[in-house]
Phi, psi and omega in degrees: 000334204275332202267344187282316182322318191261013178268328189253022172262311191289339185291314181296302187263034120249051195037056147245039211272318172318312160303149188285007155284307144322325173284305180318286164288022199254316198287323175244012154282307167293339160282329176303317187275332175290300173342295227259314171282346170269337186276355175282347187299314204294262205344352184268281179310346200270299215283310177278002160266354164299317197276314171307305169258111186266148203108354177247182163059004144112031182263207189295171179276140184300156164282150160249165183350294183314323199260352172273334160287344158316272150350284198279316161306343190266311186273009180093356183294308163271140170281185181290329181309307208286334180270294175320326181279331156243355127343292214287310177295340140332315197098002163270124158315000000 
């Protein structure tokens, strides 16, 4: 990258910007560089939409209402009362 830079640098301040060579590495210095800003975008967003929604991206699956209230009955936090009455509010009977 460094070698394309000083190469369209010396091509620019030195009038030889009139020529397709000059234009040329000018032309590919801006794709290079846009490139370069776009796989960093992805990689930003890939990694960090993984970590932000679980269940996507091919990480564990989210729990539902349900199954977190399951759960919570399995392990003793809630009592039966208290898990039939938000069941029904669920919609579970």
């Amino acid at each position: 990258m460094a070698t394309l830079i000083t190469i369209a640098q010396y091509r620019i301040h030195d009038d030889h910007m009139d020529g397709a060579w000059g234009w040329g590495m000018l032309a590919l210095m801006v794709v290079a560089v846009v490139a370069i800003v776009a796989v960093v975008i992805w990689l930003v967003r890939s990694t960090s939409a993984a970590n932000a929604h679980p269940g996507t991206h091919g990480g564990p699956p989210a729990e539902t209402p349900m199954q977190i209230l399951d759960r919570r009955l399995a392990q003793g936090e809630i009592a039966p009362e208290e898990y039939r009455e938000r069941a029904a509010i669920l919609g579970r009977p």
